[in-house]
PyMOL commands that place a pseudoatom at each C-alpha (Angstrom):
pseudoatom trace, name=CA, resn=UNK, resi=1, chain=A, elem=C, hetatm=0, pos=[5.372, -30.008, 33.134]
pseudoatom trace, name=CA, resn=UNK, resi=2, chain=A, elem=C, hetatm=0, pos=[6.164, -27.076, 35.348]
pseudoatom trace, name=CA, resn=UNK, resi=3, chain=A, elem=C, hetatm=0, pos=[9.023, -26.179, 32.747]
pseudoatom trace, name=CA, resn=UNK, resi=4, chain=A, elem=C, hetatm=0, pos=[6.273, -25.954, 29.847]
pseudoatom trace, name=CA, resn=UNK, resi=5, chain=A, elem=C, hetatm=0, pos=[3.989, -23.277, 32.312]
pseudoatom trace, name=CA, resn=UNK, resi=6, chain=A, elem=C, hetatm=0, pos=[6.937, -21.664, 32.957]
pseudoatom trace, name=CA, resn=UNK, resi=7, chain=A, elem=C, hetatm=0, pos=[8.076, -20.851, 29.192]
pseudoatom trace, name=CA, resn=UNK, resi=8, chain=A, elem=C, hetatm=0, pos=[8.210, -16.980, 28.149]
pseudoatom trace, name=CA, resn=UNK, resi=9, chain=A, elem=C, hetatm=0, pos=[5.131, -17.046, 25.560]
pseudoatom trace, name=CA, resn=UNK, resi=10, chain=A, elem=C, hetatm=0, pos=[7.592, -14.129, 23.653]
pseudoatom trace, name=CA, resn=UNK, resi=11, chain=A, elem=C, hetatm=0, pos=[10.200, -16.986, 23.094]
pseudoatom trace, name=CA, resn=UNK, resi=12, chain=A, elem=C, hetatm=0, pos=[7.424, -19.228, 21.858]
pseudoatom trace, name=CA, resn=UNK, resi=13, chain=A, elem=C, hetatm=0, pos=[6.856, -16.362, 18.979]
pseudoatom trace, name=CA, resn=UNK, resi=14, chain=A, elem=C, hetatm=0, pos=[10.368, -15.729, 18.448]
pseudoatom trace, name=CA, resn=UNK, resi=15, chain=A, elem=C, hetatm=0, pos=[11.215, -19.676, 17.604]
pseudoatom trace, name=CA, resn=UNK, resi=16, chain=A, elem=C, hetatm=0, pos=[8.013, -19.447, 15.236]
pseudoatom trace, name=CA, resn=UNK, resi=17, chain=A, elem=C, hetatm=0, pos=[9.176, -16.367, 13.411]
pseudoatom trace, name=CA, resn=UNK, resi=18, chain=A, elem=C, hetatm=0, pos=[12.649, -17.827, 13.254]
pseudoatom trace, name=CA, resn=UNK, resi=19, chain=A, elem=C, hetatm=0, pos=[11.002, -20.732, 10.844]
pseudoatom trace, name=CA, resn=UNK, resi=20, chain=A, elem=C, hetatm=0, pos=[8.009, -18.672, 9.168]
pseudoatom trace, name=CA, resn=UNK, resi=21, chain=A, elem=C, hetatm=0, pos=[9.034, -15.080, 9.452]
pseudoatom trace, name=CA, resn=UNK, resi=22, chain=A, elem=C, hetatm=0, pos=[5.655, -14.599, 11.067]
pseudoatom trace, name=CA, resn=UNK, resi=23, chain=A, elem=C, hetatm=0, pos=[5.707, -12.814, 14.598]
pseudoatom trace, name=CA, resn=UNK, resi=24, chain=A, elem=C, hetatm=0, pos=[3.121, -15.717, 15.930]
pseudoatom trace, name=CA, resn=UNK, resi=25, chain=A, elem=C, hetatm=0, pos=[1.379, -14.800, 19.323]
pseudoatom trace, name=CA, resn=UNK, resi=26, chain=A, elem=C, hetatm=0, pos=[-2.155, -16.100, 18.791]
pseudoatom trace, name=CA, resn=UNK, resi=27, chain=A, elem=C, hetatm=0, pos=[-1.322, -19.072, 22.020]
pseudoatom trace, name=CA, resn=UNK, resi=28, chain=A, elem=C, hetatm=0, pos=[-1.965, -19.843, 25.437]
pseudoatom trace, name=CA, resn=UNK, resi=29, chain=A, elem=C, hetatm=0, pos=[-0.136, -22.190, 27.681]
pseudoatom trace, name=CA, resn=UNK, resi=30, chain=A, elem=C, hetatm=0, pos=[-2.710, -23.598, 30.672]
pseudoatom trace, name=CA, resn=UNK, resi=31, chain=A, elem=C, hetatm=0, pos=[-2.541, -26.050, 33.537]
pseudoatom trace, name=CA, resn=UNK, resi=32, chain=A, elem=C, hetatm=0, pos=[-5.292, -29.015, 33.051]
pseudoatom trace, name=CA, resn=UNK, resi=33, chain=A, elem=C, hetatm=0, pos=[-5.732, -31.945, 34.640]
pseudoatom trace, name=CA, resn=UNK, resi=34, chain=A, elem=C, hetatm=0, pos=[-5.762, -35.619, 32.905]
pseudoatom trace, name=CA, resn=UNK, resi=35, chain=A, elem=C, hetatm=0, pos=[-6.695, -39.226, 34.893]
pseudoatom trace, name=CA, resn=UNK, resi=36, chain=A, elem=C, hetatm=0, pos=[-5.931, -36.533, 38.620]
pseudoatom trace, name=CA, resn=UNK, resi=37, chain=A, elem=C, hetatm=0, pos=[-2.674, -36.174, 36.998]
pseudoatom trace, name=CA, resn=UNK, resi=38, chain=A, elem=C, hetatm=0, pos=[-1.754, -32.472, 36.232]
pseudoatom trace, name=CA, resn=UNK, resi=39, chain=A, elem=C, hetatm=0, pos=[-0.760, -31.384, 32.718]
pseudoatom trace, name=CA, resn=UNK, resi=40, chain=A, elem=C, hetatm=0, pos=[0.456, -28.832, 30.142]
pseudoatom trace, name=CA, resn=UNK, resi=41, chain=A, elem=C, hetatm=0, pos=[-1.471, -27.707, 27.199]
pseudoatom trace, name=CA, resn=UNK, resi=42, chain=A, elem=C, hetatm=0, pos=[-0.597, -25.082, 24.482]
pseudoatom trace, name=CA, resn=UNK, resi=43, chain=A, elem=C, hetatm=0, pos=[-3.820, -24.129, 22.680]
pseudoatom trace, name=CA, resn=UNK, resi=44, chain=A, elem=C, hetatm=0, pos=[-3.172, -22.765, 19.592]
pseudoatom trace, name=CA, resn=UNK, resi=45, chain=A, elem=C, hetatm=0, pos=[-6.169, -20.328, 17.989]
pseudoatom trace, name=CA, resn=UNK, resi=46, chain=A, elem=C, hetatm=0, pos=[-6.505, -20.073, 14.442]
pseudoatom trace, name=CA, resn=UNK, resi=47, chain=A, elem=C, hetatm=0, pos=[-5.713, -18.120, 11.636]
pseudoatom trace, name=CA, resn=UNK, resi=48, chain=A, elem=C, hetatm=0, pos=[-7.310, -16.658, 8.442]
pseudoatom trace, name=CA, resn=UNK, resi=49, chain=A, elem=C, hetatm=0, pos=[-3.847, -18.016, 6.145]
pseudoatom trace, name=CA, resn=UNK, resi=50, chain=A, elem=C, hetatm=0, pos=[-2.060, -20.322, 6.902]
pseudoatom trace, name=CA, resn=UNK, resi=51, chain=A, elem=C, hetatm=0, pos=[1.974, -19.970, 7.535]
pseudoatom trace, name=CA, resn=UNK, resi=52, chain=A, elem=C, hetatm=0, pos=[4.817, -21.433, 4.971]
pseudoatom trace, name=CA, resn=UNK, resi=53, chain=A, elem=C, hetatm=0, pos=[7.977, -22.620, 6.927]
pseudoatom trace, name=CA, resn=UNK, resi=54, chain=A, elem=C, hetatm=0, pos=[10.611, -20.416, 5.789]
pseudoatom trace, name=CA, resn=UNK, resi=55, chain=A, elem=C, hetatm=0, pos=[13.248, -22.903, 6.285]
pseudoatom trace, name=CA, resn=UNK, resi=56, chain=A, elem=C, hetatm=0, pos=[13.654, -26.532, 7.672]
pseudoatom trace, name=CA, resn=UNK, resi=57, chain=A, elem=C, hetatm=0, pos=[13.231, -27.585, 11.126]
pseudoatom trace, name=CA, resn=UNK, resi=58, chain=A, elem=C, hetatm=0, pos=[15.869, -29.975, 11.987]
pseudoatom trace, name=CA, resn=UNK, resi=59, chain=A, elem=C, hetatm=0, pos=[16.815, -31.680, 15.246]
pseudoatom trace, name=CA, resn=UNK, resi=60, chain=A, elem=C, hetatm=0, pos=[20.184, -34.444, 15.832]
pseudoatom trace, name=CA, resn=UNK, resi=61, chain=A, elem=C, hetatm=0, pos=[19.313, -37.846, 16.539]
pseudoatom trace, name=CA, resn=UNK, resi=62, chain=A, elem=C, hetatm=0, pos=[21.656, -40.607, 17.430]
pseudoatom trace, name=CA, resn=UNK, resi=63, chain=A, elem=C, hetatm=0, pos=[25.168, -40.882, 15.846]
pseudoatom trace, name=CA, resn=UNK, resi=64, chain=A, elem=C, hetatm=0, pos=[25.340, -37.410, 14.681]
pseudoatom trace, name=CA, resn=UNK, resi=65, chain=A, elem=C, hetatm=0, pos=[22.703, -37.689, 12.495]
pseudoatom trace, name=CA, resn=UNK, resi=66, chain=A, elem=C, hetatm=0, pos=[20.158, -35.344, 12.160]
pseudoatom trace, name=CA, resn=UNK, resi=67, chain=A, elem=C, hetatm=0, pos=[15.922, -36.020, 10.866]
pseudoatom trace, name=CA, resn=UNK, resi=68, chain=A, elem=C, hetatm=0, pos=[14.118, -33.245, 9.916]
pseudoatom trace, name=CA, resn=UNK, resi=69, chain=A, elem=C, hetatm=0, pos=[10.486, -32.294, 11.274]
pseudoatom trace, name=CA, resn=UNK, resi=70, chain=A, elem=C, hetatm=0, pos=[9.367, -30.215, 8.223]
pseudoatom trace, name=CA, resn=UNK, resi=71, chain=A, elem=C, hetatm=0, pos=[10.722, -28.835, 5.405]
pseudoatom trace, name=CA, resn=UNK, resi=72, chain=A, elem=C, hetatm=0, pos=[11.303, -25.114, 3.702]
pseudoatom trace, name=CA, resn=UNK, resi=73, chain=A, elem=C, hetatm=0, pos=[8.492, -24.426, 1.645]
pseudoatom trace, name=CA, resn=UNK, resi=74, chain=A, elem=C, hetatm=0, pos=[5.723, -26.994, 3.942]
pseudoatom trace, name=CA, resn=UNK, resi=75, chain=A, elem=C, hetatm=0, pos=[2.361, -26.018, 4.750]
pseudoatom trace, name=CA, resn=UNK, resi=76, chain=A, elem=C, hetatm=0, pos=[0.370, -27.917, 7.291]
pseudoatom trace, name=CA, resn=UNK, resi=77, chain=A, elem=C, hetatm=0, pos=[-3.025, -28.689, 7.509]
pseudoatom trace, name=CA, resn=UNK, resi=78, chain=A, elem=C, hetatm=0, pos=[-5.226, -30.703, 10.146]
pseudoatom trace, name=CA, resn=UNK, resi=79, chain=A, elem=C, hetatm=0, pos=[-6.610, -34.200, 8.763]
pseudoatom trace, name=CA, resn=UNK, resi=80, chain=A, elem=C, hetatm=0, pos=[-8.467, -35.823, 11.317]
pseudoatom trace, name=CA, resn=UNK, resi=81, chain=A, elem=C, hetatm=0, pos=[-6.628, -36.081, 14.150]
pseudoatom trace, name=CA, resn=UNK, resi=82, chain=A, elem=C, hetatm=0, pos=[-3.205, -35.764, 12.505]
pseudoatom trace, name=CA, resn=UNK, resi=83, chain=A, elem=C, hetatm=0, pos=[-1.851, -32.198, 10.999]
pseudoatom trace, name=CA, resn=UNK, resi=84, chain=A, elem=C, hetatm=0, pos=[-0.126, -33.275, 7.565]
pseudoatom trace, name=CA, resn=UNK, resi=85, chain=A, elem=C, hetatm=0, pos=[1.233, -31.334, 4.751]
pseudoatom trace, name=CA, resn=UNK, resi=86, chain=A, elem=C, hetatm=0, pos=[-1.475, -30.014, 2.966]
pseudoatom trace, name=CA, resn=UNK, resi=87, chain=A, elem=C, hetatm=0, pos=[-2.028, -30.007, -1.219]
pseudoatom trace, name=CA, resn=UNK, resi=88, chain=A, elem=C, hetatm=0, pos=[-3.995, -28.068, -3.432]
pseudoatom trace, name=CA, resn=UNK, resi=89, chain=A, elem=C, hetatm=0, pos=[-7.444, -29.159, -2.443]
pseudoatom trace, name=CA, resn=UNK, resi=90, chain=A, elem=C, hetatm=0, pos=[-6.531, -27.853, 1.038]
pseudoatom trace, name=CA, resn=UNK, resi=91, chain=A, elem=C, hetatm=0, pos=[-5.678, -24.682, -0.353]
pseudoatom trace, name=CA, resn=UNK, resi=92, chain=A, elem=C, hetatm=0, pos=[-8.334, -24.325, -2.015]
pseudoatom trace, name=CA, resn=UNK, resi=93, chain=A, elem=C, hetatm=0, pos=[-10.680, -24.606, 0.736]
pseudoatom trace, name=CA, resn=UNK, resi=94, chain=A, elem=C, hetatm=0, pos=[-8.563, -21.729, 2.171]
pseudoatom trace, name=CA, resn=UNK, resi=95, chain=A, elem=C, hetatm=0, pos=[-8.927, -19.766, -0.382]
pseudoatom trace, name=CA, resn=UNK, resi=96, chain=A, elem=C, hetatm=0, pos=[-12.263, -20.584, -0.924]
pseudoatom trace, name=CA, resn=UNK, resi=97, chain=A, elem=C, hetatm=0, pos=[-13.377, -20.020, 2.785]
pseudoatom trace, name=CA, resn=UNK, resi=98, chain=A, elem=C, hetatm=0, pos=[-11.947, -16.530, 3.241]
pseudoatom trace, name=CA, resn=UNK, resi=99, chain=A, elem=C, hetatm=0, pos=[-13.209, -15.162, -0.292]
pseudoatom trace, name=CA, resn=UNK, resi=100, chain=A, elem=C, hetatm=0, pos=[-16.671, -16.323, 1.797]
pseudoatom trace, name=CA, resn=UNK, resi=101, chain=A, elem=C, hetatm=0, pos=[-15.704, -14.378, 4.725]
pseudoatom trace, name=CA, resn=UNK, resi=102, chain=A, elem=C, hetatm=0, pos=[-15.150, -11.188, 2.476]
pseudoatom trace, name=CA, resn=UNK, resi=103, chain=A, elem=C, hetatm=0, pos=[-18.568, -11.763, 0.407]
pseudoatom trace, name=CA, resn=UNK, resi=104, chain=A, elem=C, hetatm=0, pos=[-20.319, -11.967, 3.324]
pseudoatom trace, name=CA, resn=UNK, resi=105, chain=A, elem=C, hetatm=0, pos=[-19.147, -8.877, 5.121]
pseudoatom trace, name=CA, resn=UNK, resi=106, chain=A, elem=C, hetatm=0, pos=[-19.485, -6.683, 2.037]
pseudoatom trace, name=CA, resn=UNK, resi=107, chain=A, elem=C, hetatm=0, pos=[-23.535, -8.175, 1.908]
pseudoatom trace, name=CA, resn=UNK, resi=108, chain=A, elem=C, hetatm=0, pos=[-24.027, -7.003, 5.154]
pseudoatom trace, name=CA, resn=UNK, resi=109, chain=A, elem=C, hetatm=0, pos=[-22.716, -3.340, 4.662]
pseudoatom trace, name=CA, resn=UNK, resi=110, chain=A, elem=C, hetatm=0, pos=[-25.017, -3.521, 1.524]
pseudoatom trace, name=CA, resn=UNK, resi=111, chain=A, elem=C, hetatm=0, pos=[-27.984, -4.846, 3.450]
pseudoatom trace, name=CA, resn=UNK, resi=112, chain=A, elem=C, hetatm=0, pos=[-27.461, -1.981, 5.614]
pseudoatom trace, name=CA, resn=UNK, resi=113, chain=A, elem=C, hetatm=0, pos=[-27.522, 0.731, 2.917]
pseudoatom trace, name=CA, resn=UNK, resi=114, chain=A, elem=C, hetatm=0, pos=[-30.890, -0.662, 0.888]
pseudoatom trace, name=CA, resn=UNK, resi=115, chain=A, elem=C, hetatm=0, pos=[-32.359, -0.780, 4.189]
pseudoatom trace, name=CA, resn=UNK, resi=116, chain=A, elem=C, hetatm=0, pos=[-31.993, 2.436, 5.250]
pseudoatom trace, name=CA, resn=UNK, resi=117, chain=A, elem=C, hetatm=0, pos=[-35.229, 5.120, 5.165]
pseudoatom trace, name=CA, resn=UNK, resi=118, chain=A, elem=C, hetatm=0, pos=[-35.280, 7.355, 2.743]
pseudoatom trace, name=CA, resn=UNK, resi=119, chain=A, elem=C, hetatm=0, pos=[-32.889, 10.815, 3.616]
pseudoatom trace, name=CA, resn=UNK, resi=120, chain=A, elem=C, hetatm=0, pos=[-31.003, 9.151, 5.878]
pseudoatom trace, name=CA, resn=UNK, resi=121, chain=A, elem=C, hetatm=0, pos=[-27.412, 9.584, 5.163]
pseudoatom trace, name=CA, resn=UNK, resi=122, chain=A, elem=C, hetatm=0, pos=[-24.960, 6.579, 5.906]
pseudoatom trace, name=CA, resn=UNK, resi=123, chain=A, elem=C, hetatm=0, pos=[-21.485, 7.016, 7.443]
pseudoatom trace, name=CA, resn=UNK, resi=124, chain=A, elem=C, hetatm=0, pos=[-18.909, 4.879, 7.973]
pseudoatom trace, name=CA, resn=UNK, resi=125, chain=A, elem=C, hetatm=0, pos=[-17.788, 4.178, 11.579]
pseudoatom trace, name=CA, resn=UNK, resi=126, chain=A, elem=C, hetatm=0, pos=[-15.168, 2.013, 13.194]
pseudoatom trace, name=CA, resn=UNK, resi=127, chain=A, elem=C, hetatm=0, pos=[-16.825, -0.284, 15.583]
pseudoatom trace, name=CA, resn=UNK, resi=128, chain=A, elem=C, hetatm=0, pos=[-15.076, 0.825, 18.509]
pseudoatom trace, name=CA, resn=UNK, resi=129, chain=A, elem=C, hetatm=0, pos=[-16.114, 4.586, 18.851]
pseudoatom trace, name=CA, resn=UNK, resi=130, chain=A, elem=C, hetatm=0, pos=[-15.980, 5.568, 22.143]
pseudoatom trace, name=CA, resn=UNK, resi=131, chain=A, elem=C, hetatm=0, pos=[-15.066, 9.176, 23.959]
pseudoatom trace, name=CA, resn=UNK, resi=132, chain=A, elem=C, hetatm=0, pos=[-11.986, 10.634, 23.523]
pseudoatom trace, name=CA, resn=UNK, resi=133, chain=A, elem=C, hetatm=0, pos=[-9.936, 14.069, 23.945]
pseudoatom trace, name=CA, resn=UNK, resi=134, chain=A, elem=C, hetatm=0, pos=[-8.211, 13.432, 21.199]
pseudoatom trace, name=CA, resn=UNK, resi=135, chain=A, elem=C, hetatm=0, pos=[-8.006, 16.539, 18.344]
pseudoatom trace, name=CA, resn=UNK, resi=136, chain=A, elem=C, hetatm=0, pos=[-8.218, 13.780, 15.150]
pseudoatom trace, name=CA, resn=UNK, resi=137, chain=A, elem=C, hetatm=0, pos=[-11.092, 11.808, 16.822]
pseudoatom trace, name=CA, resn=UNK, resi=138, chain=A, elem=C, hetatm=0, pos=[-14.274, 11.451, 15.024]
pseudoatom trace, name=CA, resn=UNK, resi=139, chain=A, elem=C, hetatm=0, pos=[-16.878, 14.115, 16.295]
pseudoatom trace, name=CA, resn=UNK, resi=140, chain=A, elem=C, hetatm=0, pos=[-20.538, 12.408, 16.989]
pseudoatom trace, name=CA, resn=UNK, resi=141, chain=A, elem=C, hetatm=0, pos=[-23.909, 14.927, 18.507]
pseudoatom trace, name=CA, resn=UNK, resi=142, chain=A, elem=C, hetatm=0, pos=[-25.050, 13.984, 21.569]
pseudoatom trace, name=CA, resn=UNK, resi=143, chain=A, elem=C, hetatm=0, pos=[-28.904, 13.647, 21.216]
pseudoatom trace, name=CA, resn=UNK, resi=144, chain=A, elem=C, hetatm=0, pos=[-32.056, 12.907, 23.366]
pseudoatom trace, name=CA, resn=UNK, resi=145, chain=A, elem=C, hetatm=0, pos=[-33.611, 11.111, 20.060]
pseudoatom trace, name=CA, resn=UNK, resi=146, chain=A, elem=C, hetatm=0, pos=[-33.872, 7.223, 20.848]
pseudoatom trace, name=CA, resn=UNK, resi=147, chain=A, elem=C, hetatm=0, pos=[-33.505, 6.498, 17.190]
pseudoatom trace, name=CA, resn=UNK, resi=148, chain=A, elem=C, hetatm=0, pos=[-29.899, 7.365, 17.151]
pseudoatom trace, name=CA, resn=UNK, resi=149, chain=A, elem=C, hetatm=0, pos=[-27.336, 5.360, 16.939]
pseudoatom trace, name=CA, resn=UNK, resi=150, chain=A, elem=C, hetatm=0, pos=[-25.817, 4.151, 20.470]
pseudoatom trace, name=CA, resn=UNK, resi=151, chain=A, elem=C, hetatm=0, pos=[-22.976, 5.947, 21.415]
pseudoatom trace, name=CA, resn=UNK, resi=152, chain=A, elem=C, hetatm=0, pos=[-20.256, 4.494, 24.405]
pseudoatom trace, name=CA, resn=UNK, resi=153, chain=A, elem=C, hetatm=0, pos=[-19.363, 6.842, 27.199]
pseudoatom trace, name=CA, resn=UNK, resi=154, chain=A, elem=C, hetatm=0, pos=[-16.737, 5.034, 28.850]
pseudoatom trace, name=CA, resn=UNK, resi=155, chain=A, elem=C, hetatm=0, pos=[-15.656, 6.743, 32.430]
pseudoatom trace, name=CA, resn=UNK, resi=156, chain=A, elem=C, hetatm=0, pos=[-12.184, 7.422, 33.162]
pseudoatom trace, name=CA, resn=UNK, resi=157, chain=A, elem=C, hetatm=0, pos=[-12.353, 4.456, 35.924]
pseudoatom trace, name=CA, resn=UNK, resi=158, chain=A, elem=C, hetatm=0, pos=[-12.290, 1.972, 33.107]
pseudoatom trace, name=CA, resn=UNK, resi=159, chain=A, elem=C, hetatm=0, pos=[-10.545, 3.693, 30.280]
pseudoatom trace, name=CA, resn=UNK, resi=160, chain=A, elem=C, hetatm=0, pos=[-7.510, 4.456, 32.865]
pseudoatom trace, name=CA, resn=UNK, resi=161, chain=A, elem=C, hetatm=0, pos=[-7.356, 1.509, 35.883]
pseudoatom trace, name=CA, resn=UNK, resi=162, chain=A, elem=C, hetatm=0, pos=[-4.002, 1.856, 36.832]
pseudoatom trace, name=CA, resn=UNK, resi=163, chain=A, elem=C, hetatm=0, pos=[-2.453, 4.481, 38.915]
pseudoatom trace, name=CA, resn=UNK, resi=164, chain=A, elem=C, hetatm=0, pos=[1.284, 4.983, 39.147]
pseudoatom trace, name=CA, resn=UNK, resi=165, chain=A, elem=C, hetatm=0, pos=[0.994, 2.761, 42.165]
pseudoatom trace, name=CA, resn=UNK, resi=166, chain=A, elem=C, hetatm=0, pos=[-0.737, -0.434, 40.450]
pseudoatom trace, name=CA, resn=UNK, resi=167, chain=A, elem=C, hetatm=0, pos=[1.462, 0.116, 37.080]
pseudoatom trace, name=CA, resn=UNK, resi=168, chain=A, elem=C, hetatm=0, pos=[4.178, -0.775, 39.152]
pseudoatom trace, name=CA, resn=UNK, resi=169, chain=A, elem=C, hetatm=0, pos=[2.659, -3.467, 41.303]
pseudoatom trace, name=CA, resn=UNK, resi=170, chain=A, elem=C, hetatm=0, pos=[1.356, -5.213, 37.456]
pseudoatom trace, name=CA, resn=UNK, resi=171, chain=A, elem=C, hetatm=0, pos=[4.845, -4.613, 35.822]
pseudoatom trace, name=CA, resn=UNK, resi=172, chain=A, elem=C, hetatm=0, pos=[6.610, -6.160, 38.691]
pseudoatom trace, name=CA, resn=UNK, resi=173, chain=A, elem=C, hetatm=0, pos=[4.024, -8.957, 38.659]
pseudoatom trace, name=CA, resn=UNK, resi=174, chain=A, elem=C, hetatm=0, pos=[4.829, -9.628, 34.782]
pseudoatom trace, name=CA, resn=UNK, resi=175, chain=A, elem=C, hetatm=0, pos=[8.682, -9.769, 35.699]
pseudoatom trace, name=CA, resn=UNK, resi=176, chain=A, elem=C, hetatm=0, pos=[8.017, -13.321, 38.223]
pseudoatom trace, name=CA, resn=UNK, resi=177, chain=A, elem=C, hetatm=0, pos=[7.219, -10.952, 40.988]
pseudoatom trace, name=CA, resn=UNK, resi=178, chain=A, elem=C, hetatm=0, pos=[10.836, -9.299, 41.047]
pseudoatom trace, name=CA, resn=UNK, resi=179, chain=A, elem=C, hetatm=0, pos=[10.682, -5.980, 42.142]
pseudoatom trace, name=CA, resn=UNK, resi=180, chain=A, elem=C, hetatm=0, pos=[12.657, -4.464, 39.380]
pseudoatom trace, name=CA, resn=UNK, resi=181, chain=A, elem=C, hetatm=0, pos=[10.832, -1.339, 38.154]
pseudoatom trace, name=CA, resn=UNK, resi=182, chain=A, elem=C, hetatm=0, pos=[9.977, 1.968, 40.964]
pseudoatom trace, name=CA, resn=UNK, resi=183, chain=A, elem=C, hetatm=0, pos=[8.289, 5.225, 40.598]
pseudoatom trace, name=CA, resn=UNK, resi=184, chain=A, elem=C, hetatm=0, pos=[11.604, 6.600, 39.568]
pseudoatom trace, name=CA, resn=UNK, resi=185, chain=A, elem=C, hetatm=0, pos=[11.937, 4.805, 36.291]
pseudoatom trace, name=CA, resn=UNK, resi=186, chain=A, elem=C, hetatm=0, pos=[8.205, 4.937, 35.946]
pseudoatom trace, name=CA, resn=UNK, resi=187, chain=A, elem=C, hetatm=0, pos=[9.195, 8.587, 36.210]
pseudoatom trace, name=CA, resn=UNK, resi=188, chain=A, elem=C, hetatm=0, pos=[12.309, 8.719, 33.261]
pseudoatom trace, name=CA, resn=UNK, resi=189, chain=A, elem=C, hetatm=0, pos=[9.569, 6.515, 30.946]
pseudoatom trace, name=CA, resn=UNK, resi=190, chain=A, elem=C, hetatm=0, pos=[7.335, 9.914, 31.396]
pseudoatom trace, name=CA, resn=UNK, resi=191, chain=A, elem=C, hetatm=0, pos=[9.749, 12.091, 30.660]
pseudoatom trace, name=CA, resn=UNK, resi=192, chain=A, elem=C, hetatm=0, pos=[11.628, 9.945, 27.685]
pseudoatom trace, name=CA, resn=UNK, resi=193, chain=A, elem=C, hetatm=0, pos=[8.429, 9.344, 26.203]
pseudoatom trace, name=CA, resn=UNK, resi=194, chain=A, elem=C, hetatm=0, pos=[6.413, 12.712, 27.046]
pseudoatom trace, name=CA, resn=UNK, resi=195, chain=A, elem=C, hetatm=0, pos=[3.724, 11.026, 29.009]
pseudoatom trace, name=CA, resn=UNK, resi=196, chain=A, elem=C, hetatm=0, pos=[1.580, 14.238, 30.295]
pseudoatom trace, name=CA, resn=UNK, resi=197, chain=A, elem=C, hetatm=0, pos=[-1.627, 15.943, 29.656]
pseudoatom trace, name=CA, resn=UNK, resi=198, chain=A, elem=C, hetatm=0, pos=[-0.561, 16.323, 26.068]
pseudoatom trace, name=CA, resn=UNK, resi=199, chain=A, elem=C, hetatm=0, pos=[-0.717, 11.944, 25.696]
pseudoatom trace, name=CA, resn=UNK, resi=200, chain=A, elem=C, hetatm=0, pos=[-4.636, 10.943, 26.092]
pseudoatom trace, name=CA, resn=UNK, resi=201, chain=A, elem=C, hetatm=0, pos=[-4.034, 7.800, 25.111]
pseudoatom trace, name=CA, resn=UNK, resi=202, chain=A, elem=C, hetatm=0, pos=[-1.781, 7.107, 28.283]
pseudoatom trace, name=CA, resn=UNK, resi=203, chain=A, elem=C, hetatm=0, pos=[-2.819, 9.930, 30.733]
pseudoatom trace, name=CA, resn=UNK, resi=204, chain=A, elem=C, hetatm=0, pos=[-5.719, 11.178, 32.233]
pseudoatom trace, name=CA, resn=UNK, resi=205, chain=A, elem=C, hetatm=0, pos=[-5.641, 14.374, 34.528]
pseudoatom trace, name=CA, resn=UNK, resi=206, chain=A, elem=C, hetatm=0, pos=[-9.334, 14.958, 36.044]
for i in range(1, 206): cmd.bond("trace and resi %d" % i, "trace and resi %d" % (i + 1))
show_as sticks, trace
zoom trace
């Protein structure tokens, strides 16, 4: 089991894309416990399409011979408790299931615009607006009206944790606790990469 915890998650996705093309990520691999005995789980989280193998998955057997876990062209589906190639009904539930999703997004965004009093002008915002420095961000009004739309002010404590100090500590914690990366190569990253005032979206000066 302690193998299993201990796999790279990036090699998981690279074997995936090596069969599907598809650089897979959407996996965990936890610790649970089954009958007091300790176990290994991968959960897997879904998708919106499925994913074609790209080529066969083969693995030897005894005598040389070799059996072959899926084939080029496969898609798999879950049936009950078993995940089996799937056929055109599954498909079309696919198909039929995400067309849903799309119909019922663009009802809400239409819901939105009847509903709206009359002179009010509707815009178009990403969902994550926030506060920014940045020249090509979207300009909102600050406003003392209550019937505004909410706007996120998010203080530097949360939009920049890390000092230098804890960058290092958390990339040496990634690498298995090896203390491979210092302030100096923190340092040439800056400079490579033109980390400064000038980059917002990595570094805040007060």
């Amino acid at each position: 089991m302690s193998s299993i915890l201990d796999l790279d998650p990036a090699k998981i996705t690279d074997k995936i894309a090596k069969y599907t093309n598809q650089q897979f990520s959407e996996f965990e691999i936890e610790e649970f416990k089954r009958d007091g005995k300790k176990i290994a789980v991968l959960i897997i989280f879904g998708v919106s399409l499925p994913m074609i193998f790209t080529r066969p998955g083969t693995y030897n057997i005894d005598g040389g011979r070799q059996k072959t876990a899926f084939s080029k062209g496969t898609i798999y589906f879950r049936h009950g408790a078993k995940s089996e190639p799937g056929d055109s009904n599954d498909l079309s539930r696919v198909i039929e299931g995400r067309l849903e999703e799309i119909r019922k997004s663009w009802l809400s965004g239409v819901r939105k615009v009847v509903s709206a009093p009359i002179g009010h002008v509707v815009q178009v915002l990403p969902p994550d607006v926030k506060m920014s420095i940045r020249s090509d961000a979207i300009p909102v009004r600050i406003t003392n009206n209550k019937e505004a739309p909410a706007y996120k002010l998010e203080t530097p404590d949360s939009t920049y944790p890390y000092r230098q100090k804890e960058v290092i500590e958390n990339v040496n914690k990634k690498l298995r606790g090896k203390k491979i990366v210092n302030q100096y190569d923190i340092l040439c990253v800056r400079r490579v990469y033109g980390i400064n005032e000038l980059r917002p979206d990595f570094y805040y000066k007060p």
